[in-house]
N, C-alpha and C positions, 0 to 999 in steps of 0.2 A: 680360772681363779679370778675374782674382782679385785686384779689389782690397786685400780683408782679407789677401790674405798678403802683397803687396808693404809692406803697412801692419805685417804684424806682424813680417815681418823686420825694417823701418826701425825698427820698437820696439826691439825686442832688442839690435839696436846701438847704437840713441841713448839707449837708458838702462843698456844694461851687464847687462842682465836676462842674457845667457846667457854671460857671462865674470864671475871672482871680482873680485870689489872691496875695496880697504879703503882704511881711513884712511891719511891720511901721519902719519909716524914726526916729532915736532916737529922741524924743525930745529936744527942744532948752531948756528947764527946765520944773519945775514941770505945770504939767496942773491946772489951773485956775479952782477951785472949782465952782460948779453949786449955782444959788442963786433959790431957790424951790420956794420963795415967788412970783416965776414968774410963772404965770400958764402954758404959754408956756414953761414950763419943765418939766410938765405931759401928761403922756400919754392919762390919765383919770383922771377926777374931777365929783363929782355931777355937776347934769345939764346941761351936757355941749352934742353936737351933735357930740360926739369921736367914737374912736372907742368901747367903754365898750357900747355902745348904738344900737350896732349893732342889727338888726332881729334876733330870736335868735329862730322864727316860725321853728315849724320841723312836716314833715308828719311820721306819726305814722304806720309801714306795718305791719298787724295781720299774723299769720303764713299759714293764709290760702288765704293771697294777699287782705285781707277787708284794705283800707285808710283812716284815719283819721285827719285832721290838728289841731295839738295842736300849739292855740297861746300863746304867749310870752305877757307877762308887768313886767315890774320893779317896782319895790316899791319905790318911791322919797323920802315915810315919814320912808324906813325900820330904824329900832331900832339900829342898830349897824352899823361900820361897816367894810369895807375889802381892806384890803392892798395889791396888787399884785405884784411880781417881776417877771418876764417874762425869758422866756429857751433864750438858745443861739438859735436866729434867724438872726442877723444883719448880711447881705452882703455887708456894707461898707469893702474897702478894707484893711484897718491899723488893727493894732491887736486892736485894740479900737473903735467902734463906736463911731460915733457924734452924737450930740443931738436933731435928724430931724427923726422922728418916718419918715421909709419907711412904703411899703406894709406889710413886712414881722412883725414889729413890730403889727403893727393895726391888722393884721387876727388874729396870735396869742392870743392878747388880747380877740378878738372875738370869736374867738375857746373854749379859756382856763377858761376866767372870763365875759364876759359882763354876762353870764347866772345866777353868783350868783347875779346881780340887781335884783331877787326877795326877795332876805332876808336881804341884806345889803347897804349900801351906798360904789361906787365904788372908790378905788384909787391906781392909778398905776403911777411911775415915771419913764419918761424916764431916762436913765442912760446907759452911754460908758462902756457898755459889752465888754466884751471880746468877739471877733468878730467868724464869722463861717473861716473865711480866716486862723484866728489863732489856732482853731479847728485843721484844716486841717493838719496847719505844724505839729503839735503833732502829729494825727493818722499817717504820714508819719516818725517823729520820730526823727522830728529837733523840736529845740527849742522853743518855744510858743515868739511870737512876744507881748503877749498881759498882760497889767498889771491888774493883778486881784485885788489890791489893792484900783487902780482907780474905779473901777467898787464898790464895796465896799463904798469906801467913799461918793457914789455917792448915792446910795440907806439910807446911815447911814445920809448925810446930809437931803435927802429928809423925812426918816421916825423924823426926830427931828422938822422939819418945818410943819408935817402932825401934830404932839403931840401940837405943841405951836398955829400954827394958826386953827387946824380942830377938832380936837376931842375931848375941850369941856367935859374930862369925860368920854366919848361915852366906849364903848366896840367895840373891834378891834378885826378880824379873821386877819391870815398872811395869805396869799397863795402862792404858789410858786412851779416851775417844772426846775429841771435840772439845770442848772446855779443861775437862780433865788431862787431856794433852797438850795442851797448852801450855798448863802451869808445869806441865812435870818437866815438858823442853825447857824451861827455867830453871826448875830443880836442879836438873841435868847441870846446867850452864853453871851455876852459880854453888853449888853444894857438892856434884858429883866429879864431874870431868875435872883432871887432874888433883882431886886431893885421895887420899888413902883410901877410901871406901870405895872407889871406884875398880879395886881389885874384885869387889863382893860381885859389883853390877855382873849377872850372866846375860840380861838383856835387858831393851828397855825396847815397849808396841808401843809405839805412840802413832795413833791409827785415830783417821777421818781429824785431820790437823796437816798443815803444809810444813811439813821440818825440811831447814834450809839445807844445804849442804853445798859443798866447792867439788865442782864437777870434776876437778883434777884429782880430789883428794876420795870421791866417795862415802865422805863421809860428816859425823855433824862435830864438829869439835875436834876433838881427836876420837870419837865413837866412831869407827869404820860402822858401814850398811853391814847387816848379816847377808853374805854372798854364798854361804854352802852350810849342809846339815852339820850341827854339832860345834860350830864357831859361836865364841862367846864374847860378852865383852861389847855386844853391837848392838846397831838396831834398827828395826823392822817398822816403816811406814809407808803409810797411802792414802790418797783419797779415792774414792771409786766412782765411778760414772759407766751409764751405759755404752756400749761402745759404740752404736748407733745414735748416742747422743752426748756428743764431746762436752765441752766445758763450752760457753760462749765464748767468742770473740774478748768482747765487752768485760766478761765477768771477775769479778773479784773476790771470790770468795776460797776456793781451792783449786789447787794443780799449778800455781804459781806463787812464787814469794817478791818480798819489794826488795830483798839487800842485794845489792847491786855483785852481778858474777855468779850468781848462787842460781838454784835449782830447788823445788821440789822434792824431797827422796818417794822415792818408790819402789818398793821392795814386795812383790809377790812371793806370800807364804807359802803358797803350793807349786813354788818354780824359784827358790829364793837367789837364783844364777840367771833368772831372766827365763824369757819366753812363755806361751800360752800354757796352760795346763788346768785341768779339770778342780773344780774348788771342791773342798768337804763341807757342806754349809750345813748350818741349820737353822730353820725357818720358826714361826711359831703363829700363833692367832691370837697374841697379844703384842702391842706393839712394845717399843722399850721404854714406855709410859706406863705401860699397866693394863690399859685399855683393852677392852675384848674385842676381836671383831663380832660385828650383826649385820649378816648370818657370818655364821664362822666359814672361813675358808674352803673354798670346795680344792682339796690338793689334789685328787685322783677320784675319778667316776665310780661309785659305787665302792667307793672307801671312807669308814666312818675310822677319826683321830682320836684316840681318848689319851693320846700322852701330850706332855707340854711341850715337845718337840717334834718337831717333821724335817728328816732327810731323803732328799733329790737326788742318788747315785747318778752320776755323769749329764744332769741338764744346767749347771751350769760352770762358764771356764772364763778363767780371765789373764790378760797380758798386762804388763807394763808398757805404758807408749811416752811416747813426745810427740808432741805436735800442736803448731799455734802457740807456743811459748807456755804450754802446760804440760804437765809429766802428771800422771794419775792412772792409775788402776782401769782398765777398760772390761766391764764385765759383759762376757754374750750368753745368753739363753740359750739355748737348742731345743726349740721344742720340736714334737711329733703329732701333728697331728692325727696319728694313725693309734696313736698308745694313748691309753686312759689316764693320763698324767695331767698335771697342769700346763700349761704353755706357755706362764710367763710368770715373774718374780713378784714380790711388793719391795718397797722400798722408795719408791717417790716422792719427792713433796709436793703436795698438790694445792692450788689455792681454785675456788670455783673450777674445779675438772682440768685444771694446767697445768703439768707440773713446771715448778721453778728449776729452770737446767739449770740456773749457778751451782743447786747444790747438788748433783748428779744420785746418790743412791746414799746419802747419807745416813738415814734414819736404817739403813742395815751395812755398815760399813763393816761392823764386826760378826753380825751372823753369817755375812759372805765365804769369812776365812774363818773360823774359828774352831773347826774341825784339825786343819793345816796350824794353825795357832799353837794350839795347843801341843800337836805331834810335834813341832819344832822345839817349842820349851821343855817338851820332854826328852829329844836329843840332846839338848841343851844343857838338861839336869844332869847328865850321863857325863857328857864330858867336864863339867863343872868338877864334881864330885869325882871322876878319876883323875883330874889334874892338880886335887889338892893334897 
C-alpha cells in the first residue's frame, strides 16, 4: 500500500497546502447567529438523502486474500440518538466557514459518523468552523484569522434547537474529532455536566482531542471514562499514534494537557478496561477531505475494491500507554509478509515525505475504532433504554 501518498494527499487538504489561503477581511460587526430551526443548517437530520446516508458497504479482505462484502443499513426506528460535530475540514478561505456544506464537509461526515446509523438516529450541524486556511496561519506561526467563539456559538445554538425541537427525552451520544471535540468538551463543561440533561447523556467520543481528566477520579468532570460494556453516562477518548512512533519529547499538540495534576483520557473502544486488543477498522481510498486517492490504494494483491469501504480482520491492534508525560492510543500493524494483504496503514501527515510525529495518526483517528465505536454505542443503546 503507498501509505506516504494517501498520507500526503490527507496533508494537502487538511492543511490547505495545495489551495490559496488568506486572512478574513475584519468584520463589519458581529456575525448574525444561525436559526437551526432551518433544516438547511444541518448537515444531517433523520431521513433525509445527506451526507450521514452515505453507502457505508465495505469489502471485507481475510489475511489470506479470501473477499467478502459486508452490507450496511441504518436503523430509522434506532433508540437513541447521535449528535456530531465535525474536524477542521473547511477550504473556504476566511478564518471562518460559511454555511454551505462543501465536499470536504459531506465525506467527513461519511467517513466519521453516517456508520453509527446503525444504533442511532443521525445529527450533525453545519457551523462556521474555524477554517483549514486559518489552521495554516497558526502552523506557520502568525495569528489565527479565525474566531473560535463563532464556531461555538454555533454548535451551542444548534445543540438547544436539537433538545427543544428533536429529542423528545430521547438519549443522546456526542461525537466529535479534533475541532469538533473540542468544542463539545465545552459543551460538556458548560451545558451538560451537572444540569438535568445530563441524565439523557448515554455517551459522549470525543476522539483525536486531549480531554483532561484527575487521575484519582478517572474521569472528566463528574463524566467517569467508559471502563466496561454497557456503562453509560461516560466517556471515550484518545489520540492515536504509532506505537513505534510515540509522541515527541518536544511535542505539543496531543497525549498531554497543560492543567496542572490532569492527564490525557484514553480509553480503548476495543478493550474499554485496558490492554491490547485487535481494532474493527475501516479504511477507505478517500481521505476525510473527499480526496481520491491516484492510484487508488493497492489493499491486497490481486483484489479489485468497488465499495467505499475496506476492512483488515486482525492486522491491526492498539493499547493505551503512558510514557514521556503522554497517554494516547499506541496503534501496531501486524503485517505478513507471506499473505497478499497490505502491510501497513495510511493515516500520516506528511509534509515533503516526513511525517509530522506531533500529530501521530490523526487524519484516521476514527477509522481506527469505529467498527468498536459503534458496537459500544450500541451496548450502550441497550442499556440506556432498559434502564428507563
Amino acid at each position: 500500500m503507498s501509505r506516504k501518498l494517501w498520507a500526503a494527499l490527507g496533508l494537502v487538504a487538511a492543511l490547505g497546502l495545495g489551495a490559496t489561503a488568506c486572512a478574513q477581511p475584519a468584520p463589519a460587526g458581529p456575525a448574525a447567529p444561525n436559526d437551526y430551526a432551518k433544516d438547511d443548517n444541518w448537515l444531517c437530520r433523520p431521513g433525509r438523502a445527506d451526507a450521514c446516508a452515505a453507502d457505508q458497504t465495505a469489502t471485507v479482505i481475510q489475511a489470506n486474500g479470501a473477499t467478502t462484502v459486508e452490507t450496511f443499513k441504518a436503523d430509522p426506528d434506532a433508540p437513541i440518538d447521535c449528535f456530531y460535530v465535525y474536524p477542521t475540514v473547511s477550504r473556504d478561505p476566511g478564518g471562518n466557514s460559511d454555511m454551505t456544506p462543501d465536499l470536504p464537509e459531506k465525506a467527513v461526515a461519511d467517513q466519521q459518523f453516517a456508520r453509527f446509523g446503525q444504533v442511532c438516529k443521525l445529527y450533525a450541524p453545519s457551523y462556521r468552523q474555524v477554517t483549514i486556511a486559518a489552521l495554516r496561519k497558526v502552523m506557520m506561526g502568525q495569528a489565527s484569522p479565525g474566531d473560535g467563539e463563532l464556531a461555538y456559538a454555533d454548535v451551542l445554538a444548534a445543540w438547544k434547537d436539537y433538545l427543544a425541537r428533536d429529542n423528545h427525552g430521547r438519549g443522546v451520544v456526542l461525537v466529535g474529532h479534533s475541532q469538533g471535540s473540542r468544542i463539545l468538551l465545552r459543551l460538556i463543561k458548560e451545558e451538560i455536566d451537572g444540569k438535568p440533561v445530563q441524565k439523557q447523556l448515554v455517551s459522549a467520543l470525543i476522539l483525536g482531542m486531549n480531554t483532561p481528566v484527575d487521575p484519582a477520579k478517572d474521569a472528566y468532570g463528574s463524566l467517569p471514562l467508559c471502563r466496561k460494556a454497557g456503562q453509560i453516562g461516560c466517556v471515550i477518548s484518545y489520540v492515536s499514534f504509532r506505537a513505534d512512533s510515540p509522541p515527541p519529547p518536544t511535542s505539543k499538540f496531543f497525549g498531554k494537557v497543560a492543567e496542572p495534576g490532569m492527564k490525557a483520557a484514553c480509553v480503548n473502544p476495543a478493550a474499554l478496561a485496558g490492554g491490547p486488543a485487535t481494532l474493527h477498522s475501516y479504511f477507505s481510498d478517500r481521505t476525510i477531505m473527499g480526496t481520491a486517492m491516484r492510484p487508488a490504494t493497492v489493499w491486497a494483491k490481486d483484489v479489485t475494491v468497488s465499495t467505499p469501504f475496506v476492512a483488515l480482520p486482525g492486522l491491526v491492534s492498539a493499547e493505551c500507554v503512558s510514557g514521556g508525560g503522554f497517554d494516547y492510543l499506541a496503534v501496531t500493524v501486524h503485517p505478513d509478509k507471506a499473505d497478499p494483504r497490505a502491510d501497513n496503514i495510511p493515516g500520516d501527515l506528511l509534509v515533503l515525505g516526513q511525517p509530522l510525529k506531533d500529530w501521530g495518526l490523526h487524519l484516521v483517528d476514527v477509522n481506527l475504532t469505529i467498527g468498536d465505536l459503534v458496537a459500544v454505542v450500541g451496548e450502550q443503546a441497550k442499556a440506556y433504554t432498559a434502564a428507563r
